[in-house]
C-alpha positions, 0 to 999 in steps of 0.5 A: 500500500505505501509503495502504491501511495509513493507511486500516486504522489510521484505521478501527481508531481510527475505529471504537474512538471510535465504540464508546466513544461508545456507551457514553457513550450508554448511560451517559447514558442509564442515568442519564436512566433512573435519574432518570425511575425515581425521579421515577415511583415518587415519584408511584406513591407518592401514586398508591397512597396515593389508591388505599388511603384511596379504598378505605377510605373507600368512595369510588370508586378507579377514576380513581386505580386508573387513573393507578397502572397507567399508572404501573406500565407506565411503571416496567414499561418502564424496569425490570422489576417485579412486581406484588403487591395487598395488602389494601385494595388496597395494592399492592407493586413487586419487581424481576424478580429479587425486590428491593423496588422499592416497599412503601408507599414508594419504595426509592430506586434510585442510579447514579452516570454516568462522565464518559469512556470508554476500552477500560479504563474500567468503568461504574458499576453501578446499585443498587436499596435497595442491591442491584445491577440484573444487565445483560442476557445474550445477542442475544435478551436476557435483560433486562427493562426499558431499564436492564438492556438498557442495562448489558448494551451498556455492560458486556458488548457493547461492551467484548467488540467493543472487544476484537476491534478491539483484537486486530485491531490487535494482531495487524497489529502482530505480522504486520508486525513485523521480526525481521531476516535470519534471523528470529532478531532480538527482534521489533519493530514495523514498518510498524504500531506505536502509541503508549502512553497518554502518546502516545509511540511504541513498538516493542516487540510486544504478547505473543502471545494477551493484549489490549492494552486500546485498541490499536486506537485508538492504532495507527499507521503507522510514522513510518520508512515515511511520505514525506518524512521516511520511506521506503516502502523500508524496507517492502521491505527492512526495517531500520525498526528500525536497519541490524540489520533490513535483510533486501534487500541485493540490490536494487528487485527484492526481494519477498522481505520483502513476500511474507513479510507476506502470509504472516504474515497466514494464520499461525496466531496465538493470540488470547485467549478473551475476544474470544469468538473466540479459537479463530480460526486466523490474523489473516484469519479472526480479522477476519472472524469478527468481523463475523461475531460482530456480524451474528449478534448483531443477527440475533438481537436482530433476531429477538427484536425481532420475536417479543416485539413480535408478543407484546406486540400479542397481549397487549394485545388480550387485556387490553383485552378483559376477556370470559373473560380475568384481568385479573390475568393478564393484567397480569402477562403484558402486564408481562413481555413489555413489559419485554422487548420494550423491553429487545431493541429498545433492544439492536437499536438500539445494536448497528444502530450498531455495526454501521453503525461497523464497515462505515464502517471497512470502507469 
């Protein structure tokens, strides 16, 4: 039992690392992005430029027309943009949600990286002329471009699992806890405990229904159960906390106490709603449902992978045929679709990690 315990609480922090990994990931390459961004509309820039006074000059624009659309497809890839053709084939850059990414010269698009990451730590958002880029929403997201899929992993995600796994732990805290012969003592941590920030070890029991940010990285087993030092004794008749807790007086027999732990287990416990499943009835089902959360997100990132590759192929037949088609239209569409399609196979990606993190735990 208390090799299976060390395996729990190990799988736990295990898997809560791995999640803050990600978000670092993700960072890391917002900020890549970011970068790449900037440097593409700088020669967008000089692209258009050519394209404007070949035009007006009446020269033959076709070979600077065609390095400003491979541009544009590259921006269209990392952020979502819609195209607009002005006179004298001048063209403008807006982001899916109406901000100037380009009108004669690029808008500058800023992000400062976070160098770590914890369950508390929030990321740093990314500004377009000022105006901040909206992350993602949903398994068949929302987001049009690799940065708002990235923000959406970062922000939304990863910190909605991370609060599970924290609930998790929180609520082996509350399962096993001791409160004495009658039930009557003030609760304290048993056979699963953790540590504050400052790596000191507590006793107290989180409240009931609120998440305690990072638990699951900083749950352990208590030092009262772990041979030689400790003794596994105390699981079966308590008093980890002090001779008051002792509840088997009677002898090695005892299973009262471990009985009651099985107990504690499917008893209803309150959960907070933030985990986005927080109506769960008890510790067991909380846990599985969990999973249950993840597999259904990257079933449904899964799907839209599927669908807006399937998309994107059509679309690219469609443009590169110009008999009865708008290449206007066309362009427009081809943009879109790829937008999202990058944005849900980067979002399929990150979640396929976090679902491998959370088996391996499992294991």
């Amino acid at each position: 039992m208390l090799a299976s315990a060390q395996d729990v609480a190990a799988g736990l922090k295990t898997a809560s690392d791995k999640l803050q990994g990600l978000r670092k990931q993700a960072d890391e390459e917002i900020g890549n992005q970011v970068g790449e961004l900037n440097a593409l509309l700088s020669q967008f820039q000089e692209a258009n430029d050519r394209v404007k006074n070949l035009t007006a000059t009446g020269g033959d624009p076709n070979d600077a027309l065609d390095t400003r659309d491979g541009l544009l497809k590259k921006i269209s890839e990392i952020v979502g943009v819609t195209a607009s053709l002005r006179d004298g084939n001048d063209m403008v850059l807006y982001t899916s949600d109406g901000t100037t990414l380009f009108e004669t010269v690029p808008r500058k698009v800023t992000f400062q990286p976070t160098a770590s990451f914890d369950a508390s730590t929030p990321g740093n958002g990314i500004a377009i002329d000022g105006v901040p880029l909206k992350a993602g929403q949903g398994g068949d997201t929302t987001a049009k471009g690799s940065l708002q899929a990235l923000l959406q992993l970062r922000d939304q995600i990863a910190p909605v699992f991370q609060s599970q796994l924290d609930e998790i732990a929180r609520g082996l805290v509350t399962a096993f806890a001791e409160t004495g012969p009658d039930g009557t003592l003030v609760p304290m941590a048993g056979l699963f405990t953790y540590k504050d920030e400052t790596g000191a070890l507590q006793t107290a029991v989180p409240a009931a229904g609120a998440i305690v940010p990072g638990l699951a990285s900083r749950l352990v087993i208590n030092p009262a159960v772990v041979p030689p030092e400790g003794s596994m004794d105390v699981l079966r008749d308590g008093g980890m906390n002090g001779s008051e807790y002792r509840v088997n007086t009677g002898g090695s027999s005892y299973a009262g106490l471990i009985d009651q732990y099985n107990r504690n287990l499917e008893a209803p416990m309150v959960f907070d709603p933030a985990t986005a499943i927080g109506d769960s009835k008890n510790l067991l089902s909380f846990a599985t449902m969990s999973v249950g959360w993840l597999e259904q997100l990257r079933s449904s990132a899964t799907h839209a992978d599927e669908a807006k590759y399937a998309m994107l192929s059509r679309s690219l037949n469609a443009y590169s045929s110009a008999t009865g088609v708008s290449l206007d239209e066309e362009l427009s569409l081809l943009l879109d679709i790829e937008q999202a399609y990058k944005a849900a196979a980067k979002l399929l990606r990150m979640t396929d990690e976090m679902v491998e993190a959370l088996l391996k735990m499992g294991r």
